[in-house]
TORDRENTOR-309394 format. One record per atom (N, C-alpha, C): x, y, z; atom name; residue number from 0; residue in one letter. Coordinates in nm, 4 decimals. Layout:
<kolkols>
        xx        yy        zz  site  pos  code
         X         Y         Z    CA  NUM     a
...
</kolkols>
This chain:
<kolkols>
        xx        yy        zz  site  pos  code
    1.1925   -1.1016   -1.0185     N    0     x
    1.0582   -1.1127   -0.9624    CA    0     x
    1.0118   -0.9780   -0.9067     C    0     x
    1.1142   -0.8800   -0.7923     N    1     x
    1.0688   -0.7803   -0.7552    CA    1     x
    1.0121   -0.6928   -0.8801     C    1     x
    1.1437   -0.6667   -0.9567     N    2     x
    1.0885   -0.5534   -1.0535    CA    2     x
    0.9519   -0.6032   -1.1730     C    2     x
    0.9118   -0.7226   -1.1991     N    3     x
    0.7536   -0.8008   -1.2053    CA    3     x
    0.6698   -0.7502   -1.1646     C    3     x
    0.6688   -0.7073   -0.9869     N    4     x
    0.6007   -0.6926   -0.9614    CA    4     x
    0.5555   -0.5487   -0.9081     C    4     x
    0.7121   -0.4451   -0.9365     N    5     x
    0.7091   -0.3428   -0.9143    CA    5     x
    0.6386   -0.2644   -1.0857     C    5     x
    0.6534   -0.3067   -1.1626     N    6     x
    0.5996   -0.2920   -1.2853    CA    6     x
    0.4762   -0.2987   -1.2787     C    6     x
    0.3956   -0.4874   -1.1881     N    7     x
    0.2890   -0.4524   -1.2352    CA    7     x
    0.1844   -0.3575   -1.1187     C    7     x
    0.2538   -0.3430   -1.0057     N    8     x
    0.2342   -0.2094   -0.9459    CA    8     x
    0.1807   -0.0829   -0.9597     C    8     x
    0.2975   -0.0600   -1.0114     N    9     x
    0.3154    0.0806   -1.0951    CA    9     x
    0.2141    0.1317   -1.1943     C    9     x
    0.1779    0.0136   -1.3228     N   10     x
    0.0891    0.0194   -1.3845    CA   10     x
   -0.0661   -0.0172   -1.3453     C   10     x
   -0.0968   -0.0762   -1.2365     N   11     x
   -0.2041   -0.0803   -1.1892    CA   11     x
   -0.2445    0.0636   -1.1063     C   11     x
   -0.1584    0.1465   -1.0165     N   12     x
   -0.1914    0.2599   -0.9953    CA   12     x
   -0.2128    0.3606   -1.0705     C   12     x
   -0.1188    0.3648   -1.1913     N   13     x
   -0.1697    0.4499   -1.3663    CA   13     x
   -0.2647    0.4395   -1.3587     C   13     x
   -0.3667    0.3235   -1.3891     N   14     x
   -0.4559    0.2445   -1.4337    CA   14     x
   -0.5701    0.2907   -1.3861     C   14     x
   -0.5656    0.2972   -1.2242     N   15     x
   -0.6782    0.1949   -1.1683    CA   15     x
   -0.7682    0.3741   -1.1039     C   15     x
   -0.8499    0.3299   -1.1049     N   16     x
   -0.9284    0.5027   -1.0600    CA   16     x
   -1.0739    0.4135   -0.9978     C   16     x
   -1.0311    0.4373   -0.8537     N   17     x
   -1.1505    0.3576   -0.7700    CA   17     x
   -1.1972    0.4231   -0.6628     C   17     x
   -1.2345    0.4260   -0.5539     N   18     x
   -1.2764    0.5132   -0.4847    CA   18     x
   -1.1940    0.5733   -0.3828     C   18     x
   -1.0280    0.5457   -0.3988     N   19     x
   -0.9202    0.6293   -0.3328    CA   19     x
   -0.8905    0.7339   -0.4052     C   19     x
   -0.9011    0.7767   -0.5373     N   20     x
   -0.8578    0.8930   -0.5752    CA   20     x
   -0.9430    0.9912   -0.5292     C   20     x
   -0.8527    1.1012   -0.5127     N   21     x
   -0.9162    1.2442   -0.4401    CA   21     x
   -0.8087    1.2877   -0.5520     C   21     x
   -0.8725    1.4071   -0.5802     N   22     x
   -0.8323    1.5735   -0.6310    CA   22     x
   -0.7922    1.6491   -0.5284     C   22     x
   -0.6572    1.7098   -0.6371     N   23     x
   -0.5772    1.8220   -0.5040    CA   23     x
   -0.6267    1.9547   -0.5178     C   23     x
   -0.6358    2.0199   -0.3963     N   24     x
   -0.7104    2.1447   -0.3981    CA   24     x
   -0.6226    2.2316   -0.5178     C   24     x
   -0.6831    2.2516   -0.6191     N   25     x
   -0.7316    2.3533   -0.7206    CA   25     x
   -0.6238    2.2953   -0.8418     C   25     x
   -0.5824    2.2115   -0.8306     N   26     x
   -0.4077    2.1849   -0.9499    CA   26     x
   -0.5341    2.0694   -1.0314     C   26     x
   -0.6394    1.9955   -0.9891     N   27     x
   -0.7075    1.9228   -1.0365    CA   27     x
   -0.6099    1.7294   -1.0483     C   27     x
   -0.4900    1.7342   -0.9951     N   28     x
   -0.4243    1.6399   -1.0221    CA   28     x
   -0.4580    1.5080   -0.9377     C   28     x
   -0.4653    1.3773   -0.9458     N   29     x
   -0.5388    1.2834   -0.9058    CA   29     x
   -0.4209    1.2122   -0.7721     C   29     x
   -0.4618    1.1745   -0.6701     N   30     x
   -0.4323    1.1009   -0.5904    CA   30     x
   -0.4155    0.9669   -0.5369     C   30     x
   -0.3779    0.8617   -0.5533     N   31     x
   -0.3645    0.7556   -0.6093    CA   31     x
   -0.3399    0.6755   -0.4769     C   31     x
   -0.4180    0.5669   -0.4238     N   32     x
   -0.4129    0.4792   -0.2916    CA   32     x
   -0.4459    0.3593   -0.3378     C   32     x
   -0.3346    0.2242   -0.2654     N   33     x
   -0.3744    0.0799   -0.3342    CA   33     x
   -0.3481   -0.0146   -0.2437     C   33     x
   -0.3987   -0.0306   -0.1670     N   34     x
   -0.3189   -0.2057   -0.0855    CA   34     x
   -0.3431   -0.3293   -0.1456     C   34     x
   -0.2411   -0.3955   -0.1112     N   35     x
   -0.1866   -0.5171   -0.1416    CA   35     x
   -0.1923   -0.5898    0.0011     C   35     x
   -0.2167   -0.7329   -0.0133     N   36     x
   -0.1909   -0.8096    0.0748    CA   36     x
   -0.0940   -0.9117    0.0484     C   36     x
    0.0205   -0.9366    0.1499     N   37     x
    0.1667   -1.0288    0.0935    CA   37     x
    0.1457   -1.0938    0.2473     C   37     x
    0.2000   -1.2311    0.2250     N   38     x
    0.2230   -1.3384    0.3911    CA   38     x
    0.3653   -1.2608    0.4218     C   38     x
    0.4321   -1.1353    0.3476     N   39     x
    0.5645   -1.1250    0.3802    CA   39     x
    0.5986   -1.0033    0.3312     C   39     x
    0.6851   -0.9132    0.4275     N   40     x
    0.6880   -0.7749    0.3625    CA   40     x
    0.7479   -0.7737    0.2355     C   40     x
    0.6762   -0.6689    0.1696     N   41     x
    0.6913   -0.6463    0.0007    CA   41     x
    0.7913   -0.5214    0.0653     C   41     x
    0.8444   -0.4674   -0.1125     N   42     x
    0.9167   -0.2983   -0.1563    CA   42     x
    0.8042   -0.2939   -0.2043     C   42     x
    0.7471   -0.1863   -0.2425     N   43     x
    0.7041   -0.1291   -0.3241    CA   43     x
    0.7634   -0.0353   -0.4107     C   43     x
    0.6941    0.0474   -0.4765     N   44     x
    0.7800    0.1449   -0.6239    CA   44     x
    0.8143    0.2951   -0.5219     C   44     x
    0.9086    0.3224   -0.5442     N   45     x
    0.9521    0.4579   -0.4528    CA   45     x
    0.9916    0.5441   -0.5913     C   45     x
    0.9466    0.6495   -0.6419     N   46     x
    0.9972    0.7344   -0.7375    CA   46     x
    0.9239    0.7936   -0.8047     C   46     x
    0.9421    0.8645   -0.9127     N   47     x
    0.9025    0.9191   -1.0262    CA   47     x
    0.8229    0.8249   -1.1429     C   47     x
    0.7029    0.8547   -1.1211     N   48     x
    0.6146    0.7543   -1.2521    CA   48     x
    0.5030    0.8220   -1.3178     C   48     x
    0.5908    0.8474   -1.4637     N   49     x
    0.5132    0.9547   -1.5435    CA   49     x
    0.5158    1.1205   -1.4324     C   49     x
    0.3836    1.1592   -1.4723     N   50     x
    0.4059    1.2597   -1.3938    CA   50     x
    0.3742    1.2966   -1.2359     C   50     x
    0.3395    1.1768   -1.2083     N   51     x
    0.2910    1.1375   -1.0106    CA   51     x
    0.4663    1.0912   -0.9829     C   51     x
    0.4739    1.1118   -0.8681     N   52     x
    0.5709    1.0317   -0.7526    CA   52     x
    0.5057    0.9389   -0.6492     C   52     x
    0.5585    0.8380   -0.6551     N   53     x
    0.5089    0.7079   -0.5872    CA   53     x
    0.5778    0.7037   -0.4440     C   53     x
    0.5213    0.6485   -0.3668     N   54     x
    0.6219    0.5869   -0.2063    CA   54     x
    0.4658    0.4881   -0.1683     C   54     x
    0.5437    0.4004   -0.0678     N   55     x
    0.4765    0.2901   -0.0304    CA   55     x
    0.5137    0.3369    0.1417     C   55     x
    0.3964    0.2093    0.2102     N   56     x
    0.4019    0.2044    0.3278    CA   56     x
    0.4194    0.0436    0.3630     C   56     x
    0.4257   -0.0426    0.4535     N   57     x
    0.4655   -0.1672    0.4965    CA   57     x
    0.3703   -0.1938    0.6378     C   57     x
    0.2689   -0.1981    0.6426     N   58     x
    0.1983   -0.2210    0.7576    CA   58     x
    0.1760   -0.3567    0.8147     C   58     x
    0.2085   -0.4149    0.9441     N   59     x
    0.1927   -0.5500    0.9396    CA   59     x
    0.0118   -0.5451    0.9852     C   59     x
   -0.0276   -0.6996    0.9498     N   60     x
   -0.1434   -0.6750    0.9740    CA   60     x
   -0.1347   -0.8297    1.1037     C   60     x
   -0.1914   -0.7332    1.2223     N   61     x
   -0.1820   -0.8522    1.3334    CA   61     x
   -0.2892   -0.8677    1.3581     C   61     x
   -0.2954   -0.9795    1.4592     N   62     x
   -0.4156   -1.0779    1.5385    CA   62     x
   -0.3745   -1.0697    1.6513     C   62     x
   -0.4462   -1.0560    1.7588     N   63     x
   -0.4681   -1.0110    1.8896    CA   63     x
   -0.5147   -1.1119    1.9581     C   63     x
   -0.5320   -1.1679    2.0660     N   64     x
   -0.5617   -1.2751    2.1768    CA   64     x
   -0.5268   -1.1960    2.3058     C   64     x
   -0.6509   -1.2640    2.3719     N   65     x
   -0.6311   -1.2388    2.5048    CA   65     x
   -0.6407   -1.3329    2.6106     C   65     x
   -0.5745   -1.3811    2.6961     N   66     x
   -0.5715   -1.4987    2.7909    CA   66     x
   -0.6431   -1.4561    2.9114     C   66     x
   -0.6365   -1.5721    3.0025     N   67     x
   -0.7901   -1.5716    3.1200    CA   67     x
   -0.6935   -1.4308    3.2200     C   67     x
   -0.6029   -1.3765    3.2128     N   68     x
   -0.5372   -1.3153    3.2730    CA   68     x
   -0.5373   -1.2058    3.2420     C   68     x
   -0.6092   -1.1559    3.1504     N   69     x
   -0.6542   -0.9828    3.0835    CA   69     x
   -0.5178   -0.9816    2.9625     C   69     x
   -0.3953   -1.0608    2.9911     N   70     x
   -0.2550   -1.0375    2.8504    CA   70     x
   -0.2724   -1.0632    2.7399     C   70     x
   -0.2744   -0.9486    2.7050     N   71     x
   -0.2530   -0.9759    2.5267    CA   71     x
   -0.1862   -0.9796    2.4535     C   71     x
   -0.1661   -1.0941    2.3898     N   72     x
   -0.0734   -1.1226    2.2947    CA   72     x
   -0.1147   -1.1048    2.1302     C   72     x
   -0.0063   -1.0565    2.0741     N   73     x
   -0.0498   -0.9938    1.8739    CA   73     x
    0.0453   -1.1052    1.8473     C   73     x
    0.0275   -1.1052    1.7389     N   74     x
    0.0839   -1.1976    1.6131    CA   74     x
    0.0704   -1.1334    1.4780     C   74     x
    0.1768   -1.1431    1.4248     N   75     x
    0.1932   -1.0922    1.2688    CA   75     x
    0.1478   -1.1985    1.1638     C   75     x
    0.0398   -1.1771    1.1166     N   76     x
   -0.0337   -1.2910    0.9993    CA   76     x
   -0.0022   -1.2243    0.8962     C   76     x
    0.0422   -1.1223    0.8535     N   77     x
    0.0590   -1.0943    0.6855    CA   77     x
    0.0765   -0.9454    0.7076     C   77     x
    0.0858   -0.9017    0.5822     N   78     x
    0.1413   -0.7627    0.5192    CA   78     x
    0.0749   -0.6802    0.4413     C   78     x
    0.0255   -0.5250    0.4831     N   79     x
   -0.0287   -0.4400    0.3783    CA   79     x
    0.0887   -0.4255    0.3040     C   79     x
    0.1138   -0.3744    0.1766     N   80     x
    0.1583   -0.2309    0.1056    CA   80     x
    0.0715   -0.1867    0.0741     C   80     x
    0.0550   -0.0628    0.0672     N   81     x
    0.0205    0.0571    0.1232    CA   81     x
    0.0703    0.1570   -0.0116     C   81     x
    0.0631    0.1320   -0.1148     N   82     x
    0.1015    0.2362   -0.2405    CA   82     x
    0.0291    0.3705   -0.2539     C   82     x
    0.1637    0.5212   -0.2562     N   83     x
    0.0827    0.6245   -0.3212    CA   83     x
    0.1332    0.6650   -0.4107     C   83     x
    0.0449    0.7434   -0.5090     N   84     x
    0.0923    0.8393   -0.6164    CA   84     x
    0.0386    0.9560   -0.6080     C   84     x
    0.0875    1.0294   -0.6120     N   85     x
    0.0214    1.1950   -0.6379    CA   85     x
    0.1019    1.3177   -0.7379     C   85     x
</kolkols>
């Protein structure tokens, strides 16, 4: 299942040219940004793909409350990844 989905990953960042790619100063080579939303931390692709190198990030994405007492309490509702290529 992981490598499913590390495949179809991988090939969606090849792919996909949306309004995260930036150009690197003067090499002209493309920059590559993608989140994903998972109820549960993902891997993402860490390596060599084609001629970009990939790494991911794992961000939880919380919810915040505050009680009649000013305390705030977070909660973890789900998961970025956070994919780059460059």
């Amino acid at each position: 299942m992981k490598i499913f989905l590390t495949a179809a990953i991988v090939t969606a960042l090849l792919t996909w040219a949306g309004t995260s790619v930036v150009f690197a100063k003067g090499g002209g080579k493309e920059f590559y940004s993608q989140d994903y939303q998972f109820n549960q931390p993902m891997k993402g692709y860490e390596g060599q793909a084609g001629n970009y190198y990939c790494s991911y990030q794992r961000l939880p994405n919380r919810v915040c409350t505050t009680d009649g007492s000013g305390n705030e309490r977070c909660r973890v509702k789900g998961w970025t990844l956070r994919q780059y290529c460059y």
